[in-house]
C-alpha positions as CSV (number, residue, x, y, z in Angstrom):
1,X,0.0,0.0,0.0
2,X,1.1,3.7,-0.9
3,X,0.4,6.8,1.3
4,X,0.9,10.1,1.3
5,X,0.9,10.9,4.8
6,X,1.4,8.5,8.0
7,X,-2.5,9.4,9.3
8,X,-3.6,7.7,6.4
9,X,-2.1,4.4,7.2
10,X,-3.8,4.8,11.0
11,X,-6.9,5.2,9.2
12,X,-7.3,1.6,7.3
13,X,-7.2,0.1,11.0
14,X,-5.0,-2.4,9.5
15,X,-1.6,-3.8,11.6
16,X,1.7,-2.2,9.6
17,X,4.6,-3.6,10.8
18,X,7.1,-2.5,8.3
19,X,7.1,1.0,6.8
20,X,9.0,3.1,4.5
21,X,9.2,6.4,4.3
22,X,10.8,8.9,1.3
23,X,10.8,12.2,1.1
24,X,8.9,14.2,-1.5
25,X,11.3,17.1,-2.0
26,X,12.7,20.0,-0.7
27,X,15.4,20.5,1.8
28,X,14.5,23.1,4.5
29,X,13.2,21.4,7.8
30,X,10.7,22.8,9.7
31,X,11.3,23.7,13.5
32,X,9.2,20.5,14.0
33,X,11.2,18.2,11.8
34,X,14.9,19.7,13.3
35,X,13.6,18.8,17.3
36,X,12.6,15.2,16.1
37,X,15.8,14.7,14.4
38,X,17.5,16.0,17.5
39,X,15.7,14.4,19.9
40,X,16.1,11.2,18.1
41,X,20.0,11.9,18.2
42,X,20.2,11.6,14.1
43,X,22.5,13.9,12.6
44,X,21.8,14.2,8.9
45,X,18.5,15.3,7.3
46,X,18.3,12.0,5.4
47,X,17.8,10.2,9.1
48,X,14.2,11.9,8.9
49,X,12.5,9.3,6.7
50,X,13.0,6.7,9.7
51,X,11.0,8.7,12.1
52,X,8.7,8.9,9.6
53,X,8.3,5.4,8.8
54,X,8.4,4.7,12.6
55,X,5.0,7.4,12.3
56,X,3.2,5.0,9.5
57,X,4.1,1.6,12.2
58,X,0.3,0.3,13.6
59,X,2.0,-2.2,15.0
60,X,5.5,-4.4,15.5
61,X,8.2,-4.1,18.1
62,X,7.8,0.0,19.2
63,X,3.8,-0.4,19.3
64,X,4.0,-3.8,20.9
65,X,6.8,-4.0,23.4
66,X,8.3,-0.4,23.1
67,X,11.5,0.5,23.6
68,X,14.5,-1.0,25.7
69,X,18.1,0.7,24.4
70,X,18.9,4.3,25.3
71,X,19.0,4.6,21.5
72,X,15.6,3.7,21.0
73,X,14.3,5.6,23.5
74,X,15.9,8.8,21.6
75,X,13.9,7.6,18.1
76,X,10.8,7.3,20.4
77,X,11.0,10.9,21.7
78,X,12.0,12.1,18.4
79,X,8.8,10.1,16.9
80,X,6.4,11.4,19.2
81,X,7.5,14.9,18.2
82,X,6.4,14.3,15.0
83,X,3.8,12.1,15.3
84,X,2.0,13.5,18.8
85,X,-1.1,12.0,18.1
86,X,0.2,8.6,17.0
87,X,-2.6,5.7,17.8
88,X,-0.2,4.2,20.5
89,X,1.6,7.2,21.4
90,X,-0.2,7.4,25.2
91,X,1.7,3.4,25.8
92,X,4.7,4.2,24.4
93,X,5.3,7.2,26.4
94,X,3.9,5.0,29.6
95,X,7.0,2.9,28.7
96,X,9.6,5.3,27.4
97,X,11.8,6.9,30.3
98,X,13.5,9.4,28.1
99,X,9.8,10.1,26.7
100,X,8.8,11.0,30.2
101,X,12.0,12.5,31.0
102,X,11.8,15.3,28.1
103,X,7.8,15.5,28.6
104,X,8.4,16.4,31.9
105,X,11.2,18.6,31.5
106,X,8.6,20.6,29.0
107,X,6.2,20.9,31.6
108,X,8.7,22.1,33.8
109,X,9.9,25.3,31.6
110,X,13.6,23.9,30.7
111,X,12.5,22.7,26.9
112,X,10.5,23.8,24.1
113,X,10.6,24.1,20.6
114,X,8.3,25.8,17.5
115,X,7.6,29.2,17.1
116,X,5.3,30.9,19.7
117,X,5.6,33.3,22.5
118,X,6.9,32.0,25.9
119,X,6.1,33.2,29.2
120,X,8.8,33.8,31.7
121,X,8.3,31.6,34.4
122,X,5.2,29.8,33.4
123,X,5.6,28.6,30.3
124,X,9.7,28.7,29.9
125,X,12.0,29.0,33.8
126,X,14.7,32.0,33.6
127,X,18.4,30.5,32.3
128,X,20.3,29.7,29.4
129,X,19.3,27.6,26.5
130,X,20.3,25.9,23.5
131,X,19.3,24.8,20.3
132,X,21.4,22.4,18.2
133,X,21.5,20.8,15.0
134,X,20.6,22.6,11.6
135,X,19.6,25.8,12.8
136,X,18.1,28.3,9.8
137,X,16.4,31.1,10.0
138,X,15.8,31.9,13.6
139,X,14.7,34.4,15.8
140,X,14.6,35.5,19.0
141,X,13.6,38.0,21.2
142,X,13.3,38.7,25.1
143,X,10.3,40.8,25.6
144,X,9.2,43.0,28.5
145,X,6.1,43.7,29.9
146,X,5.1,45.9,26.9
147,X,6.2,43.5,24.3
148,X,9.6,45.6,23.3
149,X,12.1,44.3,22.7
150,X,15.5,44.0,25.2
151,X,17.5,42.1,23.1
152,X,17.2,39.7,20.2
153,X,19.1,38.3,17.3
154,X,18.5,37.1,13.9
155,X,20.5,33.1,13.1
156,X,20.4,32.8,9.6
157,X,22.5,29.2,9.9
158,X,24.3,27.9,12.6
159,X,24.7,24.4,14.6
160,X,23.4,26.2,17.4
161,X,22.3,28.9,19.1
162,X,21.7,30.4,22.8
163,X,20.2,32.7,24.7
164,X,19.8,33.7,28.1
165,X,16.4,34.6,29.4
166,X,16.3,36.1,33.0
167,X,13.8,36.5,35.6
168,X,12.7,39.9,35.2
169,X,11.8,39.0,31.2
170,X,8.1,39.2,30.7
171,X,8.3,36.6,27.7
172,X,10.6,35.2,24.7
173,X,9.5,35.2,21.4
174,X,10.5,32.6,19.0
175,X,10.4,32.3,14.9
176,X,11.7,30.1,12.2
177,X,13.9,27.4,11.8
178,X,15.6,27.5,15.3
179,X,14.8,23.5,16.6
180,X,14.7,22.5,20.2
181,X,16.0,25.0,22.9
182,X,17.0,22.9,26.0
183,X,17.7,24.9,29.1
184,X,22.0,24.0,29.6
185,X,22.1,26.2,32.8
């Protein structure tokens, strides 16, 4: 069977144990596609097509047992950044420690990624974070109260980036291409 998106195989109901995934064109990775691939601990764009396919999976080893290697608990978070509302996605990440681990650390303020505006001390904690991998595009900016600017910068490409948001920030502001931003300190 073909498909052109990995909700389409969930919707035949039918048990897929072995997917593959290509990728129609293009290049540029979303802010999306850049945190899976980090998460996952991949390091080329190419890598992608495996979370995907691990998307399209309605059953087989993941679904079924879930996973057991520090390794595959990386592809499982960096699945489930793709694929959030993947059929089995609420067991896996019952079974998944690093799942849990980077859920919980995203409740807690010290990760987040995709473009928004993030409250100071609600929705992101005061600190330094970075995003890794293939950075393009991105923006930041530490707001105050009044939504001006204190400072910000513009990444066009990079391997990472940082910034440091401190207590008396009202918000950050994020845009583009910028992945994952893990609070380091």
């Amino acid at each position: 069977m073909f498909f052109t998106s990995f909700e389409q195989s969930w919707a035949t109901g039918k048990p897929f144990d072995h997917c593959d995934a290509e990728r129609a064109g293009g290049s540029d990775l979303t802010s999306e596609q850049s945190a899976a691939l980090g998460a996952a601990g991949y390091s080329g764009t190419g890598e992608l097509k495996y979370l995907y396919a691990l998307c399209a999976k309605t059953n087989g080893f993941y679904v079924t047992n879930g996973p057991v290697s520090p390794e595959q608990e990386a592809e499982i978070a960096g699945m489930l950044i793709l694929c959030p509302d993947f059929p089995g996605a609420g067991e896996i990440r019952a079974r998944s420690v690093l799942a849990q681990q980077i859920e919980q650390e995203r409740a807690q303020g010290l990760r987040f990624w995709g473009t928004g505006v993030y409250l100071v001390g609600s929705d992101i904690q005061p600190g330094t974070f970075q995003a890794a991998g293939n950075i393009e595009n991105c923006y930041w900016a530490r707001l105050d109260a009044a939504g001006e600017t204190i400072d910000n910068n513009f990444i066009p490409a990079a391997s990472q980036a940082q910034v440091t948001v401190v207590a008396s920030d009202f918000s950050l502001s994020v845009e583009g291409g910028c992945g994952e931003w893990v609070r380091i300190q």
